[in-house]
C-alpha positions as CSV (number, residue, x, y, z in Angstrom):
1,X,56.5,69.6,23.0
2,X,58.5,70.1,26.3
3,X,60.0,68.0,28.4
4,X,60.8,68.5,32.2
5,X,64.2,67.1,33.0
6,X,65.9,65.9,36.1
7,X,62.2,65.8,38.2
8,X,61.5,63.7,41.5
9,X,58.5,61.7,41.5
10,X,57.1,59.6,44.0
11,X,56.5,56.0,42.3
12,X,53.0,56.0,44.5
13,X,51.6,58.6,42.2
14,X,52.2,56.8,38.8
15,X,50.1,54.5,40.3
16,X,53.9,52.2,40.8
17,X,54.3,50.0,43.8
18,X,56.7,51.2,46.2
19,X,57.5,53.9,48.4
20,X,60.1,55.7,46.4
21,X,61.2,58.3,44.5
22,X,62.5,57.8,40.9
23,X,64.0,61.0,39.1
24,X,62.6,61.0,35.4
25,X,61.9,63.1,32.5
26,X,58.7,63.4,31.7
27,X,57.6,64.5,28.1
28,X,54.5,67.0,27.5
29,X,53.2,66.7,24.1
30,X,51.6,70.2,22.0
31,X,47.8,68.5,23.4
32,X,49.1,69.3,26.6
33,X,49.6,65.1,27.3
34,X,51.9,63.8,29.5
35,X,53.8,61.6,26.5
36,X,56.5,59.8,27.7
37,X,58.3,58.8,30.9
38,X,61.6,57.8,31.2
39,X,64.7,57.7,33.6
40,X,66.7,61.1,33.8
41,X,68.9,61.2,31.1
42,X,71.3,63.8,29.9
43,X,69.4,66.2,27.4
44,X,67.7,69.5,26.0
45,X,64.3,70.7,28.0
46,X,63.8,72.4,31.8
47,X,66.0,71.2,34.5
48,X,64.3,70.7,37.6
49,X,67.1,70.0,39.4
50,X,65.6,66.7,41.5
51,X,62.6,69.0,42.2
52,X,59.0,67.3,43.3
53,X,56.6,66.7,40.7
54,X,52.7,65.9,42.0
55,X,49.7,65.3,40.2
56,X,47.4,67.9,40.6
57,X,45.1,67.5,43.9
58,X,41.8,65.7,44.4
59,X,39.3,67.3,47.6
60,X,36.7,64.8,48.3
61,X,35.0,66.5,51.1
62,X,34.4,70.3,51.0
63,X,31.6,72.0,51.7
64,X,31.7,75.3,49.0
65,X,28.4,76.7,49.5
66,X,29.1,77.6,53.4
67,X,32.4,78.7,52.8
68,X,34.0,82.6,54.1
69,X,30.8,83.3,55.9
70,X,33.1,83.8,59.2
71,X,33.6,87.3,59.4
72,X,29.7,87.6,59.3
73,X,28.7,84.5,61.7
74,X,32.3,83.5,63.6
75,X,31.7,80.6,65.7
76,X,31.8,82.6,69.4
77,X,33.0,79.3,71.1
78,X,34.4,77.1,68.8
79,X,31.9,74.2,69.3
80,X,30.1,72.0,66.6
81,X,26.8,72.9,68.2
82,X,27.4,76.8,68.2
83,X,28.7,75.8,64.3
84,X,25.5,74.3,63.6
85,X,23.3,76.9,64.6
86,X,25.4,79.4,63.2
87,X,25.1,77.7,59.9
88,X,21.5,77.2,60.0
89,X,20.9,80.7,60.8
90,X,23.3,82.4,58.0
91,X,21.6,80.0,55.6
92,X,18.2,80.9,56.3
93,X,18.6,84.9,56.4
94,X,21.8,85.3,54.0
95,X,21.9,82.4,51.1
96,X,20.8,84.1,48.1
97,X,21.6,82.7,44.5
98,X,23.8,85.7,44.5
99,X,25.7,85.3,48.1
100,X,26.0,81.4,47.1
101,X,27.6,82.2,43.8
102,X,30.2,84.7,44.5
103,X,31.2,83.0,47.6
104,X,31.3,79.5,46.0
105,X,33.5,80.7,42.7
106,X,35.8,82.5,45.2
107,X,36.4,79.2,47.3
108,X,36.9,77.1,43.7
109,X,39.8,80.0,42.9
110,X,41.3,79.8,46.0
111,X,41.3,76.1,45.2
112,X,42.7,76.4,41.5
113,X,45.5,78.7,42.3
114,X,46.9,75.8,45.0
115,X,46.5,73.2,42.6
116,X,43.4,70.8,43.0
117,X,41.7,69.4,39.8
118,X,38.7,67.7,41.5
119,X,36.5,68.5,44.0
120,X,33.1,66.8,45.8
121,X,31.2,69.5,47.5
122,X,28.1,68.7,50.3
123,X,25.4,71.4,49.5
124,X,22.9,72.6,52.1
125,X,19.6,70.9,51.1
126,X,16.9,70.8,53.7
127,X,13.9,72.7,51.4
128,X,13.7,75.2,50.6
129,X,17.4,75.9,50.4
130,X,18.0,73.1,47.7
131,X,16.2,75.1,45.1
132,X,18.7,77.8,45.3
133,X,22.0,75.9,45.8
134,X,21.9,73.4,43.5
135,X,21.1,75.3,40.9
136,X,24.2,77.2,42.0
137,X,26.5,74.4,42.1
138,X,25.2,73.6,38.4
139,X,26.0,76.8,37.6
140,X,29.4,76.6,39.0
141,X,30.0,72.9,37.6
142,X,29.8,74.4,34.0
143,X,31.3,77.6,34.7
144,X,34.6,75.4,35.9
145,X,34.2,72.8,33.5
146,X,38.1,72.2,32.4
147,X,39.7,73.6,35.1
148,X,37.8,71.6,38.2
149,X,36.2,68.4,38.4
150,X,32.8,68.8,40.3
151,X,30.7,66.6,42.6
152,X,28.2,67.8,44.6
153,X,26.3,66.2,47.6
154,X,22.6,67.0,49.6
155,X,23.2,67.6,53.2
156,X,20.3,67.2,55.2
157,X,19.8,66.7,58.9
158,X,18.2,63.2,60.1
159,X,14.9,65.1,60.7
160,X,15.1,65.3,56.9
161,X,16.3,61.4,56.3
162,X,13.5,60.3,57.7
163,X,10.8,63.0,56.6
164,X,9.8,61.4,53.4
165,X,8.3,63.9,51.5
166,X,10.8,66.2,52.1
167,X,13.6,63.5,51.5
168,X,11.8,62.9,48.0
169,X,11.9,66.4,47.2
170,X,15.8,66.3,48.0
171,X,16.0,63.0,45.7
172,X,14.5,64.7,42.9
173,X,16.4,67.6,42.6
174,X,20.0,66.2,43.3
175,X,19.1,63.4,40.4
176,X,18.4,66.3,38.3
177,X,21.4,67.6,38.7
178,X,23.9,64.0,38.7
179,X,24.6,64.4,42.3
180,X,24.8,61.7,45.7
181,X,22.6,61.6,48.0
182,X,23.9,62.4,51.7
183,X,23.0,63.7,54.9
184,X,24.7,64.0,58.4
185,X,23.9,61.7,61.5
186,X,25.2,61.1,64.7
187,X,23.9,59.9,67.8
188,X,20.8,59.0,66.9
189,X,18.6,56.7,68.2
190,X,16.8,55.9,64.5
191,X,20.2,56.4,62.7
192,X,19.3,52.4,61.4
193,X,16.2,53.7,60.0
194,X,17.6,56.9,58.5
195,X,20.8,55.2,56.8
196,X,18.0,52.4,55.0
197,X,16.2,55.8,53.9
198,X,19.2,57.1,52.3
199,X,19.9,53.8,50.8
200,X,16.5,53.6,49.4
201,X,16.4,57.4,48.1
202,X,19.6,57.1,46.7
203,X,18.2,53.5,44.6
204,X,15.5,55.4,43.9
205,X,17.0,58.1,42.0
206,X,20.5,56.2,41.0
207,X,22.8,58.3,43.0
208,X,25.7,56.8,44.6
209,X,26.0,57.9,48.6
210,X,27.8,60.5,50.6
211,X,27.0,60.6,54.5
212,X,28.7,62.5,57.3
213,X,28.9,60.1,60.3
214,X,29.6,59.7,63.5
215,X,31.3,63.6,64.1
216,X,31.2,63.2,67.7
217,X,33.5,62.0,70.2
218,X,30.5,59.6,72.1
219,X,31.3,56.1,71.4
220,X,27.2,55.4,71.7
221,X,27.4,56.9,68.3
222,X,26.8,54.1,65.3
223,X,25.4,56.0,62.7
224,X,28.9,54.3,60.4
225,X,27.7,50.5,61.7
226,X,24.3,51.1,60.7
227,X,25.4,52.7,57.1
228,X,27.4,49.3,56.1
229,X,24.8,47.0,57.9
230,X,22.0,48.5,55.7
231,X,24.2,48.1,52.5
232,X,25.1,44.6,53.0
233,X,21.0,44.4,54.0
234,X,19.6,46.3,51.0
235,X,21.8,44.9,48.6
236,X,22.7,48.2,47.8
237,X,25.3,48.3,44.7
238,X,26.0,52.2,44.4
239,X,29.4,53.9,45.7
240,X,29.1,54.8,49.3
241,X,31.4,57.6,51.3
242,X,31.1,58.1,54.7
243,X,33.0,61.3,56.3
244,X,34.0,62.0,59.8
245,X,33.5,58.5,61.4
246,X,35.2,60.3,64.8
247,X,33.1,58.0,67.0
248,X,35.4,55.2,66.1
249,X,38.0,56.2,67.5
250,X,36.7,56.5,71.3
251,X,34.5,53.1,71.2
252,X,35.8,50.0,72.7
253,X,37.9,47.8,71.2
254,X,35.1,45.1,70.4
255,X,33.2,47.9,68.7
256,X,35.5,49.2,66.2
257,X,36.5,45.5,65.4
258,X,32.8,45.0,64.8
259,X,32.7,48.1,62.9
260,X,35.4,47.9,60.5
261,X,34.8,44.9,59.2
262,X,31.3,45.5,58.2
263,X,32.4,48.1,56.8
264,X,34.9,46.3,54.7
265,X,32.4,43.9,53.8
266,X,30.0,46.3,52.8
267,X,32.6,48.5,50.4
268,X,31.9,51.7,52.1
269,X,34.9,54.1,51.8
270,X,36.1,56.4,54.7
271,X,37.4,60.4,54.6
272,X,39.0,61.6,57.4
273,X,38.9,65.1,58.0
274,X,42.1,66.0,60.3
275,X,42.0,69.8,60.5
276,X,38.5,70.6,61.0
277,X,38.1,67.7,63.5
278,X,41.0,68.7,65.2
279,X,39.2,72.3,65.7
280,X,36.1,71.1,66.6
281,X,36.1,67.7,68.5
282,X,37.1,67.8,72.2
283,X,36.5,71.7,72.5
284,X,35.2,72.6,75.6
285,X,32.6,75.1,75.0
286,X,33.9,77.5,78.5
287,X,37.7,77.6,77.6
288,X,40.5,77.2,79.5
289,X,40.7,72.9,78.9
290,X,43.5,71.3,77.2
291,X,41.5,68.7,74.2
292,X,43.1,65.4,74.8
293,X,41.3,63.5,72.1
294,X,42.5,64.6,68.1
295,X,38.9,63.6,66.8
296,X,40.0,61.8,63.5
297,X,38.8,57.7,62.6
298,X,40.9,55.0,62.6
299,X,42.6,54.9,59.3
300,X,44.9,53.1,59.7
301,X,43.5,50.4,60.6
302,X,40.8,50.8,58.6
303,X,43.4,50.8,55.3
304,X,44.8,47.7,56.8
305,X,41.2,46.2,56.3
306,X,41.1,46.7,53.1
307,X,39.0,50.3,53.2
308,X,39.6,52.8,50.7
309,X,40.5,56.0,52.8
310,X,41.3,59.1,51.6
311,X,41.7,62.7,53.7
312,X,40.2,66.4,52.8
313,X,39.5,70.0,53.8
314,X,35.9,69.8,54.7
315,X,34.8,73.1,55.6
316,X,36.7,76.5,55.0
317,X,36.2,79.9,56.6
318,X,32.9,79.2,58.1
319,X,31.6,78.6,61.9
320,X,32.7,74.8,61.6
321,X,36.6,76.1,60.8
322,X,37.8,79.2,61.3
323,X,40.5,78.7,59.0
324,X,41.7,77.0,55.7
325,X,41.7,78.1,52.3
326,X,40.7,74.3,50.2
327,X,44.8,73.9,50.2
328,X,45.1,69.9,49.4
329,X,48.8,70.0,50.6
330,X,47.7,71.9,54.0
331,X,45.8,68.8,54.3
332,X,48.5,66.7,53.9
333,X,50.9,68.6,55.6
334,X,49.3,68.5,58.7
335,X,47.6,65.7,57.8
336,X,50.7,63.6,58.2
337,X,51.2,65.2,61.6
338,X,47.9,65.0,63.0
339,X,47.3,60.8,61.4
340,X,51.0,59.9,62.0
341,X,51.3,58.1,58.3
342,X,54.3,59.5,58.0
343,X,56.5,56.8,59.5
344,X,57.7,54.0,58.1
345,X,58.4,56.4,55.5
346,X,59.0,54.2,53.4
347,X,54.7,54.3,53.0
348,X,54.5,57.5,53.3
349,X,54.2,58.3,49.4
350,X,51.2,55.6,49.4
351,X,49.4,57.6,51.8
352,X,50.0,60.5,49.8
353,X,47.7,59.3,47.5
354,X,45.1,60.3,49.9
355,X,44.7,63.2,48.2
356,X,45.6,62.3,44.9
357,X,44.7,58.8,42.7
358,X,42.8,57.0,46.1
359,X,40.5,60.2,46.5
360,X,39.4,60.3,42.9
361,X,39.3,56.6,43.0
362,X,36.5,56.5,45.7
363,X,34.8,59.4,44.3
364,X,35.1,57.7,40.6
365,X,36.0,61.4,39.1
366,X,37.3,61.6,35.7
367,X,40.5,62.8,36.7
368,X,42.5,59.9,38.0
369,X,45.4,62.1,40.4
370,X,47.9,60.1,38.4
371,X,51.3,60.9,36.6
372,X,51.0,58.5,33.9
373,X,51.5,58.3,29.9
374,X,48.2,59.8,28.1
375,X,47.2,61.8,30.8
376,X,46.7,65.6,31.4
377,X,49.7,67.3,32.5
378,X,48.3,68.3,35.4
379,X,50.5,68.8,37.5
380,X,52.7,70.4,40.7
381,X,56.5,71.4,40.5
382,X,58.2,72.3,43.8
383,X,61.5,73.5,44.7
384,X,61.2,70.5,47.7
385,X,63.2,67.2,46.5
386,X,61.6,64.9,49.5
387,X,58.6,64.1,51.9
388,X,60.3,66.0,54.9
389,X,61.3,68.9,52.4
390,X,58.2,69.4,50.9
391,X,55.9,69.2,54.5
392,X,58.3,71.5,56.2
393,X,56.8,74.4,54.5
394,X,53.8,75.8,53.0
395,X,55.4,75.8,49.3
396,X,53.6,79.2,48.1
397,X,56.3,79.7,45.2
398,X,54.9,76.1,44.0
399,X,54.2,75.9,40.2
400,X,50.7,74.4,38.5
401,X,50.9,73.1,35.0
402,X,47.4,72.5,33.7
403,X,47.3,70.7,30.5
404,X,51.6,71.9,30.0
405,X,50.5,75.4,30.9
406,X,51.7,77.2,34.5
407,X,48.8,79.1,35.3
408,X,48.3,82.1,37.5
409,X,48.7,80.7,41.0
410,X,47.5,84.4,42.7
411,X,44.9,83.9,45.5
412,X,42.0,86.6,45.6
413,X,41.9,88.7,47.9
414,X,39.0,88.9,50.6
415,X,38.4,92.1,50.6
416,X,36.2,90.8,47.3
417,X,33.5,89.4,49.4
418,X,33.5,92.6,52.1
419,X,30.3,93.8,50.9
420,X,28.7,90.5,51.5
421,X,29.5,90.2,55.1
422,X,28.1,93.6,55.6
423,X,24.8,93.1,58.1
């Protein structure tokens, strides 16, 4: 039994209405189970002075399979469509079982060590690279069972979506393996057709649905309109995601009206993605341009719709982000900058919850990102005391309790994977 005196925690994540911030002890039984909490009071146990205390993180959007390959295919321009080909080609020459592997459990340390609990990954899946990766990911899913929650996701072009043998193939082995069924679309003329294929895949093999949509800053784009039209047309009752959405954001004002309803009405949840879209939207591919446009959805006026929205890493390392290393708080950090939900403060906590009990809400994991009586102590302490504390720096010296237990929050190093980006 310990208890951890004197601790700041925002009421947002014990799932409390409010913006605030109580100070509490919280009680940890032997089982590692959060058993009690109360208001501070006077008494024996660890002083945390007013320090933070977080639930450990949820990332609903990564992409682990394609992560660290910079330093052997870097992105020459910075563009989505050099990041793409890049991509394409490093999977098709380099993606072994044994690349995949090492590169993955090295992303899901880095991960770990910073503090996140759950984590939905999109895996390459256009045959015949599904053979090999989602047998990896099932792989890693046991290998980190206890330590990270694991989703995975196909990713498939919209050749694939609507290519139905090979889209059956893709069904088959992510069903096999308890995943969603995803892809990524935008600007495409048959992106109706392609979104009821999903929907019917998915139905098909009882998989709930993941799609990346709409990562392009051309408001012709509809690929999110046409995912919540077919799943108020299909009936469709599964969990639906859809990533990006940074069309949105540059379509007129009758458009993204338009759009968010549907989408409201249809249930599909939204994932923002600031740092990646940041890097890649608005880039111009010769240099020497200021971007204008930030390349994230409309979230907040999507949450005042009534969509679940939540924010994540997406990609890590690779030619799509030349940076990142799967830090949740990063994300929120400059998250908060980038999405401007940081004033009224007041809300900020809620928002917080992005990557904590809202993200493992819409990805229904296990772990509920919650600091509540009978959970896992699972959980961050930081030095911070409040919001503007603890997003002022990058709290390295933060502390993870996992079950009651601080773990070993040293990142590997990357000279690990050197031999691997050897040509």
């Amino acid at each position: 039994m310990q208890t951890l005196r004197n601790a700041s925690v925002p009421s947002a994540m014990m799932g409390r209405p409010g913006g605030g911030i109580e100070r509490v002890d919280i009680v940890i039984g032997d089982d590692g189970i959060v058993a009690s909490i109360a208001p501070h009071a006077a008494g024996p146990g660890r002083d945390l002075d007013g320090g933070l205390v977080l639930p450990a993180l949820v990332d609903i959007h990564t992409h682990l399979d394609k992560g660290h390959i910079w330093p052997r295919r870097p992105n020459e321009d910075g563009t989505w469509e050099n990041a793409l080909i890049g991509s394409i080609a490093d999977s098709v020459e380099r993606w072994s079982t044994a690349d995949v592997e090492r590169r993955m459990d090295f992303a899901l340390r880095c991960a770990y060590a910073h503090g996140t609990a759950a984590i939905r990954t999109h895996i390459e899946s256009t045959p015949p690279q599904h053979d090999v990766s989602w047998a990896v990911f099932e792989a890693m899913r046991e290998r980190w069972a206890g330590r990270v929650e694991l989703q995975a996701v196909s990713l498939v072009g919209p050749d694939t979506l609507l290519d139905k043998p090979a889209l059956k193939a893709v069904a088959e082995r992510v069903a096999q393996a308890g995943g969603l069924i995803g892809g990524a679309v935008r600007t495409f003329p048959r992106s109706r057709e392609a979104m009821h294929a999903v929907i019917e895949a998915a139905g098909n093999a009882g998989a709930d649905i993941d799609i990346h949509a709409d990562e392009i800053m051309d408001p012709a784009s509809n690929v999110l309109l046409s995912l919540a039209e077919a799943v108020i047309e299909t009936g469709y009752k599964g969990r639906v995601l859809a990533g990006h959405c940074c069309a949105l954001a540059v379509q007129d004002e009758a458009t993204q009206q338009r759009t968010i309803e549907t989408v409201a009405r249809a249930g599909v949840a939204v994932v923002s993605l600031p740092l990646c879209n940041i890097y890649l939207m608005d880039r111009n591919a010769a240099g020497g341009v200021t971007p204008t446009r930030r390349g994230v959805t409309l979230i907040h006026e999507l949450r005042a719709a009534g969509v679940p929205v939540a924010i994540a890493s997406d990609n890590t390392r690779d030619p799509f982000y030349a940076y990142g290393d799967l830090d949740a708080l990063e994300v929120l950090r400059e998250g908060a900058r980038i999405l401007h939900f940081d004033h009224p403060q007041a809300g900020a906590w809620q928002w917080a919850r992005s990557i904590a009990g809202d993200a493992a809400a819409i990805a229904n994991f296990d772990y509920a990102a919650e600091i509540r009586i009978g959970a896992p102590a699972d959980l961050l302490l930081f030095r911070a005391r409040n919001w503007t504390e603890l997003l002022s720096r990058p709290q390295a010296d933060r502390e993870v309790l996992r079950n009651g237990v601080g773990i070993d929050t040293t990142l590997p190093d990357y000279r690990e994977l050197d031999d691997l980006m050897e040509s």
